[in-house]
N, C-alpha and C positions, 0 to 999 in steps of 0.2 A: 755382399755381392751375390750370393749361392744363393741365399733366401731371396733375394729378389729378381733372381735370374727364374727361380721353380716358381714362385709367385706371380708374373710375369707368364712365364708358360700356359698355368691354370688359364690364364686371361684369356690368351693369344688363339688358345684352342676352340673356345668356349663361342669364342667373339669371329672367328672365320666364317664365312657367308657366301653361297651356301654350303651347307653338308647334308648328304644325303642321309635322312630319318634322323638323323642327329638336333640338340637343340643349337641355334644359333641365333644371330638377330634378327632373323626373319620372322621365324616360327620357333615352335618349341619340338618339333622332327616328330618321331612316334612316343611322344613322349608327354599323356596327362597329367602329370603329378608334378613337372615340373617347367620351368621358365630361365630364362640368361641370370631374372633375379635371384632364382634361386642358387645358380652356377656362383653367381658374383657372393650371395652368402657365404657358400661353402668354403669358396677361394681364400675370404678373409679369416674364417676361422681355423683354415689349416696351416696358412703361412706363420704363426709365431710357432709352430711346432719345427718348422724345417730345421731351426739351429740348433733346435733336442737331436735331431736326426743325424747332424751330423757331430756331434756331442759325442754320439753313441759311440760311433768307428763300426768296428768289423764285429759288435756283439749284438749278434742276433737274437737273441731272447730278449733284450734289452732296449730292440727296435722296434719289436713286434711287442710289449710292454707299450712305448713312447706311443706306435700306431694305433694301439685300442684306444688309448686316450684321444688321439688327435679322430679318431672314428667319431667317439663320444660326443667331441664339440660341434664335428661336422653334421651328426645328427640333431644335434641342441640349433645350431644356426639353420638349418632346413627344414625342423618341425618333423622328424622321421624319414624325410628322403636321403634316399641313395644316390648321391649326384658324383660320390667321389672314391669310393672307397679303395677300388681298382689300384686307383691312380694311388691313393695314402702309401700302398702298401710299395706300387716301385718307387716313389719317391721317398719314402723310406731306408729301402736296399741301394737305390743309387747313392743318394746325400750321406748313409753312414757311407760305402765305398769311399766317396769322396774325402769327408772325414778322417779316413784312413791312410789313404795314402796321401793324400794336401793337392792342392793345385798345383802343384809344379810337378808331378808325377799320374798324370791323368791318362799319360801309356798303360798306366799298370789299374785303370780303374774297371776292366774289363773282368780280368782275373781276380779283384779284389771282389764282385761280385757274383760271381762262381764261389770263391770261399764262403761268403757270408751264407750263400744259400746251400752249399753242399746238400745238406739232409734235407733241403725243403721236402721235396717230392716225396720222398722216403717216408717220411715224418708225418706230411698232412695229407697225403694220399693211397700210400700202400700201404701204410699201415691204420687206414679212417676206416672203420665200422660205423660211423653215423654220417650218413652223408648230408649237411646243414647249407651249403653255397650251389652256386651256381656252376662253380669250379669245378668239384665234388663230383657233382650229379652228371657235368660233363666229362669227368674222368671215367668214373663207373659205366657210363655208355656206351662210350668210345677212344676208352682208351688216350684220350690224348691231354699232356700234361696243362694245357694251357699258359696263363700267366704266370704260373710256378715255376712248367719248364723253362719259357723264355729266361728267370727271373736265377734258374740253375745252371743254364748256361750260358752268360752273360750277356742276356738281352740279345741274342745275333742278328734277330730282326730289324734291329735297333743299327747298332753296327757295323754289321756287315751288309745290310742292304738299306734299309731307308736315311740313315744319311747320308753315305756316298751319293744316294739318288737325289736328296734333298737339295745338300749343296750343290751340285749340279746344275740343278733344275734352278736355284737362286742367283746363281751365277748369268742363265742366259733371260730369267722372265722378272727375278723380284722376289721379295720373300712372299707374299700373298698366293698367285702363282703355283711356286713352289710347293707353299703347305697341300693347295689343294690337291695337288698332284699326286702328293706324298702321302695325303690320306687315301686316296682312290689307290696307290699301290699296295697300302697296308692294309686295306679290306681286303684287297684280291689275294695276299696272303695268310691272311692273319687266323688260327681258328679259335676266335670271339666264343666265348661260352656265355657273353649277350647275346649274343644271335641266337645259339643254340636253344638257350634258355625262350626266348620268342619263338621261334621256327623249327626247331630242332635241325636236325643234318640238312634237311631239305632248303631249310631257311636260308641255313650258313652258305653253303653249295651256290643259291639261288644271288647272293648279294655279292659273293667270291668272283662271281661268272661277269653280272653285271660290271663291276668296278674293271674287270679285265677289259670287257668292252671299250667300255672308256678311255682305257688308258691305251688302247691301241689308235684311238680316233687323233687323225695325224692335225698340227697346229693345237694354238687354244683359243680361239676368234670364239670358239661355240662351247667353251670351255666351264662360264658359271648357267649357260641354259640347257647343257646335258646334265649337272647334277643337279638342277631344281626340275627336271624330270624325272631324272631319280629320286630325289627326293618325294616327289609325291608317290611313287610307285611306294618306296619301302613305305610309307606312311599306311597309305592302304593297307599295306601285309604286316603292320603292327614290327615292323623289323628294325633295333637301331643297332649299327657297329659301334657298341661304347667301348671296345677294349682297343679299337684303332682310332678313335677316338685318345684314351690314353697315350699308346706311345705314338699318336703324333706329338702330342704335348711330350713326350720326353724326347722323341727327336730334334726338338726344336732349341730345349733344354739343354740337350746332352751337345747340340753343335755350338754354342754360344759358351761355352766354359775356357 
């Protein structure tokens, strides 16, 4: 059920219509290298790894082992794009959590990933002299931990704010709706070292702003033709949110268990 709940998600994310600079079924967002087909590659090469994931439990070196691999095929099936890796690495940290504690204890799958990632930060950022990712080069900038810290402090973005808003927001319009909404909340918070990596602060700042916009704009009658205006805006400025991108995909995830 897990592996097809996060397989599932990969889908659900990929295939919402529209998102702004994102690839979806419309277009491929600011994004040349890649297509849905290449998204739907990725998907299938990563989902026999979820049951490794959650195999693993709460031993993180052993997740981050399992992740290089499931990296390896995800580049094997995309021909060297990066369509997923972000994502490998929380659904790795979640599905071992999960692992851990079983589904009948999913109160406690918060604090089980806090444990798993204790040292991340520690580990791959204050103490990195080679700055090789997008993370990295975002940390040394600006200081800010990224997907690591969310990932050290148990996803609270996740959590404590876009699901409560999610389901919510499912409850009065639909899951459709919902996600889109949910994504447009998590770009106005999120700081995306995609972005960064595109735009730099300005960039990040610039899409942060936008998305807030939106989300203040009252009803949703005008709700898919402000983000296929946004959408074209970020396209022009080369800008995509791939990291809210992810944890929409794992809010979605994490509310269906």
């Amino acid at each position: 059920m897990i592996t097809n709940l996060a397989y599932k998600a990969l889908i659900k994310e990929v295939e919402l219509t529209p998102k702004p600079g994102l690839v979806d079924c419309a277009n491929n967002g600011s994004h040349k290298d890649m297509n849905i087909d290449t998204f739907y590659a990725s998907a299938n090469a990563i989902k026999p790894f979820i049951g490794e994931f959650i195999k693993c439990g709460n031993s993180f070196e052993r997740l981050r082992q399992i992740g290089i691999e499931c990296e390896e095929q995800m580049f094997r099936a995309t021909k060297g794009i990066n369509t997923h890796k972000g994502m490998i690495f929380s659904l790795a940290v979640i599905c071992g959590a999960i692992g851990s504690v079983g589904t009948s204890c999913l109160n406690n799958l918060q604090d089980e990933i806090k444990f798993i990632c204790k040292d991340l930060v520690k580990n791959d950022l204050e103490k990195s002299l080679h700055v090789k990712t997008n993370g990295e080069k975002f940390y040394k900038e600006t200081n800010s931990t990224g997907i690591r810290g969310e990932a050290l402090n148990g996803y609270p973005s996740i959590f404590n704010i876009s699901l409560p808003f999610y389901k919510k927001n499912e409850n009065l319009y639909g899951e459709e709706v919902a996600l889109k909404l949910t994504l447009l909340l998590l770009m106005s918070i999120t700081s995306d070292s995609n972005l960064f990596a595109r735009g730099g602060v300005e960039g990040l700042s610039f899409v942060q702003n936008e998305a807030k916009k939106l989300l203040h704009v009252k009803g949703i009658d005008n709700l898919d033709e402000n983000l296929k205006i946004l959408d074209e805006v970020l396209i022009k400025r080369n800008l995509s949110a791939g990291g809210s991108a992810d944890l929409l995909g794992l809010t979605w995830f994490i509310s269906k268990l």
